[in-house]
C-alpha positions in Angstrom: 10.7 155.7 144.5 13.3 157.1 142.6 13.7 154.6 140.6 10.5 154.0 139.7 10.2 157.5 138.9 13.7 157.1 136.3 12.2 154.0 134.9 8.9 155.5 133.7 10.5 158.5 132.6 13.0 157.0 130.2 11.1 154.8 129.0 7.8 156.7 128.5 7.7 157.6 124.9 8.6 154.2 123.6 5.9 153.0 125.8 3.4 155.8 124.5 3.8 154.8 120.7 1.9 151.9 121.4 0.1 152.3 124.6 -2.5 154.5 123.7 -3.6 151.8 120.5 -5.9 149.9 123.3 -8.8 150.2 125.6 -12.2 151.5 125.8 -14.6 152.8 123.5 -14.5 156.7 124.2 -12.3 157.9 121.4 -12.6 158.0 117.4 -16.3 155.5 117.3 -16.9 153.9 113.4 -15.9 156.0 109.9 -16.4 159.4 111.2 -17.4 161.3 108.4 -15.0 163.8 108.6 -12.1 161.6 108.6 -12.7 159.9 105.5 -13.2 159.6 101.4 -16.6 158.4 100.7 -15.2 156.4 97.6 -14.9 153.1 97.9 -12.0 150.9 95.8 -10.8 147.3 95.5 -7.5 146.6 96.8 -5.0 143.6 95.8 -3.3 141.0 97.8 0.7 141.1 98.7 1.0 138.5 96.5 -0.4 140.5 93.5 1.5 143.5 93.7 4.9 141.2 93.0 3.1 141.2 89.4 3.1 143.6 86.2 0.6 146.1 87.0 -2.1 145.6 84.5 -5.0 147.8 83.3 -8.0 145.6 84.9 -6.9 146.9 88.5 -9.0 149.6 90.0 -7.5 152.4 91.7 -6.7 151.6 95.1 -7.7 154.7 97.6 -6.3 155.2 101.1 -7.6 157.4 103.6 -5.8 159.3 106.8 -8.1 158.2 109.6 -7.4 160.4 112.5 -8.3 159.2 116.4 -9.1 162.1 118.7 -8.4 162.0 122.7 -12.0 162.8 123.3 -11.5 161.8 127.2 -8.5 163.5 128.0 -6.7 165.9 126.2 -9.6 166.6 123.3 -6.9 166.7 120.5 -5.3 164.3 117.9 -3.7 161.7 119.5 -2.9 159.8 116.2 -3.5 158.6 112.9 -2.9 156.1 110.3 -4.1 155.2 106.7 -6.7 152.6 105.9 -7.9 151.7 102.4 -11.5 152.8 101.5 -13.4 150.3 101.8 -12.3 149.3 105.3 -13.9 150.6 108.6 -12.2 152.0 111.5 -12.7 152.3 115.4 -10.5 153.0 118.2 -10.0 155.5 120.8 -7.7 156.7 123.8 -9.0 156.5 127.9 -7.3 156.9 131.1 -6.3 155.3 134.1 -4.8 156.8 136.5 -4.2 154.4 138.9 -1.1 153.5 136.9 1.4 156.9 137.4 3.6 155.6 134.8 0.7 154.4 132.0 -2.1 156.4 132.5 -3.5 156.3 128.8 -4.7 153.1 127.5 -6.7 153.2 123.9 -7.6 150.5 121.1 -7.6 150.0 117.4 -9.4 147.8 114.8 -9.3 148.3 111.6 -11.5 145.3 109.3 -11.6 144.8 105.9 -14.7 144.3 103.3 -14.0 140.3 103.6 -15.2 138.7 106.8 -12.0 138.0 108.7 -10.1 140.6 107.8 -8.6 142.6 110.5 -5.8 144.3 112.0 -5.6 145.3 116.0 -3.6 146.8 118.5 -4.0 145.6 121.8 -3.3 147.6 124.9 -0.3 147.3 126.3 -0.1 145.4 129.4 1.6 146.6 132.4 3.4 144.3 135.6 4.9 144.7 138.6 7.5 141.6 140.3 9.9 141.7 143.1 12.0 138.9 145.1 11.5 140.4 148.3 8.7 138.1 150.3 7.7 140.4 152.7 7.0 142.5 149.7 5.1 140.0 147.9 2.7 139.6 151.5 1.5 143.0 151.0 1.5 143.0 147.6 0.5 139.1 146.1 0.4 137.9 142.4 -2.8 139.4 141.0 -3.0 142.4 142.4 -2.0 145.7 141.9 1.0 147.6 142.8 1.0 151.4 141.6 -1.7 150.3 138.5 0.6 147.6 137.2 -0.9 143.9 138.0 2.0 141.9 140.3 2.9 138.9 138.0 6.0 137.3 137.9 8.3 138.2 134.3 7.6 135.6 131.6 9.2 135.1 127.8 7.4 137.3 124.8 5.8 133.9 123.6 4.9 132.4 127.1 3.7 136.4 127.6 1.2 135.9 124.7 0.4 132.3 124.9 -0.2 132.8 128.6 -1.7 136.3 128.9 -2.8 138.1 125.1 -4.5 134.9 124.1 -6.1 134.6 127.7 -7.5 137.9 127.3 -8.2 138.5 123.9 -8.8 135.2 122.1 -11.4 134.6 124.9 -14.1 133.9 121.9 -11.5 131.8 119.3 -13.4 128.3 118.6 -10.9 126.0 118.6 -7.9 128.0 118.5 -3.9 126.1 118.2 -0.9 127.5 118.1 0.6 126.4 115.0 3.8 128.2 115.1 5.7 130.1 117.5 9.0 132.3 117.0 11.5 134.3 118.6 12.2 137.6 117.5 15.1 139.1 118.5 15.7 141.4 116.2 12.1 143.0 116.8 13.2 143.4 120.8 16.6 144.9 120.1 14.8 147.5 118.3 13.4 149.0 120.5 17.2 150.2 121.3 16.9 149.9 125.5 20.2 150.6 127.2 21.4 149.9 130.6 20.6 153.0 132.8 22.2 154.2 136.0 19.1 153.3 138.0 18.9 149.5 136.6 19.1 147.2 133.9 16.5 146.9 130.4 16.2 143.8 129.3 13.7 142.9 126.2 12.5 140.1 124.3 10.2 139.6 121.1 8.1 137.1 119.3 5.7 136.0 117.5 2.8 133.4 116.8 1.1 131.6 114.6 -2.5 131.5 115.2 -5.4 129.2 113.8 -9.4 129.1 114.8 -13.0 129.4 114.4 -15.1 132.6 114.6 -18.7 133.2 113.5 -18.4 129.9 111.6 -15.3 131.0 109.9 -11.6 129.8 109.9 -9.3 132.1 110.3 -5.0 132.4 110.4 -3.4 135.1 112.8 -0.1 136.2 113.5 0.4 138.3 117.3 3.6 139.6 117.7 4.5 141.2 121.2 7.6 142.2 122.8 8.3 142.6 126.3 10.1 145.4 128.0 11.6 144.9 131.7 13.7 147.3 134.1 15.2 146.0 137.5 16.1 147.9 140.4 18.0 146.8 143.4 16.0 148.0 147.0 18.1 148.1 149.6 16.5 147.6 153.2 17.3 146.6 156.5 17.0 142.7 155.9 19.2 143.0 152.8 19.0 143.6 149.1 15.9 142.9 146.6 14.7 143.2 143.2 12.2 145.3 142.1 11.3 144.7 138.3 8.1 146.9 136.2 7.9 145.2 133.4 5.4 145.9 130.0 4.1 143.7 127.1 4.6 146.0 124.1 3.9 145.6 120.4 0.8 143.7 120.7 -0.3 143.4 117.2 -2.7 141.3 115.8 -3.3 140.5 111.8 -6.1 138.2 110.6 -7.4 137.1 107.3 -9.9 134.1 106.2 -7.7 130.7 106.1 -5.1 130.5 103.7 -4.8 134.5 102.7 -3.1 135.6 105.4 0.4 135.7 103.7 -1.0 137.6 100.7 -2.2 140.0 102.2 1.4 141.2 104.4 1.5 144.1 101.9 -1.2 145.8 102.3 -1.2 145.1 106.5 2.4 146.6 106.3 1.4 149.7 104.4 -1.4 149.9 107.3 0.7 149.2 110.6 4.3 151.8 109.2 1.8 154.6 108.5 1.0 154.8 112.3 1.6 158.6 113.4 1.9 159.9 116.8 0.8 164.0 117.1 3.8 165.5 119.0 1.7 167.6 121.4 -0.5 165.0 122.5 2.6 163.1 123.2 3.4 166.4 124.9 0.7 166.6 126.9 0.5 162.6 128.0 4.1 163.5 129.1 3.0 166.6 131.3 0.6 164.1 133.0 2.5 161.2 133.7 5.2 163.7 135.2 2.4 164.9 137.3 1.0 161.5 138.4 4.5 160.4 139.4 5.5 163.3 141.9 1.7 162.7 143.4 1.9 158.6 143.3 1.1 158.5 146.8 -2.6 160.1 146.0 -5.2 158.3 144.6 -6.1 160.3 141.4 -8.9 159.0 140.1 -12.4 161.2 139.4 -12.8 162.2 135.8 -12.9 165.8 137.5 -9.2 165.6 138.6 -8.1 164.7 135.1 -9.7 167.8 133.5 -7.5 169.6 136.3 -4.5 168.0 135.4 -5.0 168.3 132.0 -5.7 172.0 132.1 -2.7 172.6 133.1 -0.7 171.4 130.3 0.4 173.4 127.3 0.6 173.1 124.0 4.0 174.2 123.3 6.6 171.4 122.6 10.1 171.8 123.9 13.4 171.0 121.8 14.0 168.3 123.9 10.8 166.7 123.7 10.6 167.6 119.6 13.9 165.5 119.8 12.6 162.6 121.6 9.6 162.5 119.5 11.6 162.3 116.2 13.9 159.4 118.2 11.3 157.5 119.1 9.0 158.0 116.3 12.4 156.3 114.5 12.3 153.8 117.4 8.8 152.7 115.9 9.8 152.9 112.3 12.4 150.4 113.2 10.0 147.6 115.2 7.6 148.5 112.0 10.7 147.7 109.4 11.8 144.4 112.0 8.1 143.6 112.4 7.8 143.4 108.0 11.3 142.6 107.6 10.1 139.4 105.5 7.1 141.2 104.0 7.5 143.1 100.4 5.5 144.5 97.7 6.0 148.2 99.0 7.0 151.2 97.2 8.1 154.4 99.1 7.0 157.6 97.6 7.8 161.8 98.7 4.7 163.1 100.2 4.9 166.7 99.0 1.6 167.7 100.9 2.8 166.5 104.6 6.7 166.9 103.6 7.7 163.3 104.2 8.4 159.8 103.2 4.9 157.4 102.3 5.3 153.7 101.9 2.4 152.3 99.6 1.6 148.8 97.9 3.8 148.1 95.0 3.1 147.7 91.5 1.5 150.8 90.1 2.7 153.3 87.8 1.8 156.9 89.8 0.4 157.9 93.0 -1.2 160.9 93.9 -2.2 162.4 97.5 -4.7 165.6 98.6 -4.9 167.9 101.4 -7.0 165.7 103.2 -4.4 163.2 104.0 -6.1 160.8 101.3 -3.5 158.4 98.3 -4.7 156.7 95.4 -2.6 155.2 93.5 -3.4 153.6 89.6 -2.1 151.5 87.2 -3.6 153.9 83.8 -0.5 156.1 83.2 -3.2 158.9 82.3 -5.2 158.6 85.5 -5.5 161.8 87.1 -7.8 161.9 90.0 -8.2 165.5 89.7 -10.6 165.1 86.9 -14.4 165.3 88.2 -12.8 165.7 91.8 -13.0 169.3 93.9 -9.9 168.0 95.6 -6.3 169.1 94.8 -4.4 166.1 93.9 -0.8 166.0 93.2 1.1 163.5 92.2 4.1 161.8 93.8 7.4 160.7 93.1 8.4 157.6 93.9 12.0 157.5 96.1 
């Protein structure tokens, strides 16, 4: 199992980035409190921050919301900004029947407008190999080592023929109108050929239109699949055995006929996605652990507290270094994924000590301690007025 083990290992923490946006409903619940500004703002639509700001625009107000490993690790695990007046749910579980993706989470975020709506899916893990007698023990359907055995498909068959299958279960008469391949989106996640086998990727998108709670709707999934084969040698000759992932599943709805205005603001949304280091850390510590024990089935809630409790908090170089890579990794399937999307402005973040990419249009932006922006049109807004918060403003890059 070699390489199996090589294969989860380099290509855990691009696989982590998104694998832990999907799953069950044991990590941040709805708005906590603490997570949050209680004021609520209007927001505009891509298409309206191409325009001269003008004075009749409220302040739009963003919020860090931050999604706590309650089942596992019992720190951050990530966080992202949402405007105001949107709610927020998601969370992080584990399953550790699958050595190499034991932590499976979910995210929605939905906007004041019925419709609105952004979601991560969990990524989706598979298992293939041309060896028959193999394929006896092991048939389509079920599981090998967590992953389900299915045979490796395109990114569009992959969410045609298993996201929609699984999530879209509800869609009232849901068509495809459009379906694209994305190259550029696959290539970004920047897989190289390793001694142990071959990566191969592949990306698209679709073009989504149906009914929901009396409601038409427009989505667009994007999804990119990740694949590494090794060859098996045995007695009766040489096979294939390929683990392959569907990664990137994002999903971005809006009412009929707004979808395209509102690319902005879901940009701003999706690039402000943060791993925490030391949970990423920590989910490494595991996974390491599963794989040298993949023979034993791990499974009780009480053995994960013991694995767990073993980890530390302290982050390595190297692993600081592959976090910073592969947090770049994600930046660039976020810049591919928006690549035809504009309206944004980038500003300095003098708070956190980094880069912020907001909607465009607005004459000054401001951010507090609490991970919260606002940004206004009125030169002489100052959100520090009537506020116990400790604004400070931004410059724009």
């Amino acid at each position: 199992m070699t390489a199996f083990r090589h294969h989860i290992l380099t290509s855990l923490l691009t696989v982590v980035l998104i694998t832990f946006l999907g799953g069950l409903l044991h990590g941040c619940g709805k708005r906590q409190e603490q997570n949050h500004a209680s004021v609520s703002a209007g927001y505009p639509s891509g298409a309206d921050t191409e325009k001269s700001a003008t004075p009749s625009r409220p302040p739009l107000r963003f919020r860090s919301e931050v999604c706590v490993d309650r089942q596992g690790t019992g720190i951050e695990a990530f966080r992202m900004l949402v405007p105001s007046d949107w709610s927020f749910e998601g969370g992080v579980t584990w399953l550790l029947d699958n050595p190499g993706m034991p932590a499976s989470g979910w995210l929605r975020t939905t906007g004041p407008r019925a419709g609105e709506a952004i979601e991560l899916f969990p990524n989706q893990s598979f298992f293939w190999t041309d060896n028959p007698m193999h394929r006896q023990m092991f048939p389509a359907g079920s599981k090998y080592f967590g992953a389900e055995v299915r045979q490796p498909v395109s990114a569009l068959d992959m969410l045609k023929s298993i996201v929609l299958r699984r999530f879209r279960k509800q869609a009232e008469d849901l068509s495809v109108v459009r379906a694209e391949r994305l190259p550029d989106l696959a290539a970004s996640l920047g897989i190289k050929v390793g001694q142990d086998g071959i990566g191969r990727s592949d990306g698209g998108r679709i073009r989504l239109a149906y009914g929901r709670d009396g409601i038409r709707l427009e989505e667009e999934v994007y999804g990119v699949i990740k694949s590494y084969g090794f060859p098996i040698q045995s007695m009766y000759g040489t096979f294939t055995n390929t683990f392959w992932t569907g990664e990137f599943l994002i999903a971005m709805t809006a009412p009929a006929g707004t979808l395209d205005s509102m690319g902005t603001l879901y940009r701003t949304m999706v690039t402000s996605i943060r791993v925490n280091p030391e949970w990423l850390s920590r989910y490494a510590q595991v996974v390491d652990y599963l794989i040298q024990n993949q023979m034993r089935a791990i499974r009780s809630a009480g053995e994960l507290s013991r694995i767990i409790s073993r980890t530390h908090s302290e982050i390595s170089d190297d692993m600081m270094r592959s976090w910073e890579g592969r947090q770049a990794v994600y930046d660039r399937l976020s810049e591919s994924f928006s690549q035809n999307i504009r309206g944004v402005d980038e500003y300095y973040d003098p708070v956190n000590g980094r880069p912020v990419e907001l909607p465009a249009g607005y004459r000054n932006a401001w951010v507090n301690g609490l991970g919260e922006y606002v940004i206004a049109d009125q030169e002489d807004f100052n959100p520090n007025i009537g506020s116990n918060q400790n604004w400070q403003r931004m410059e724009r890059k």
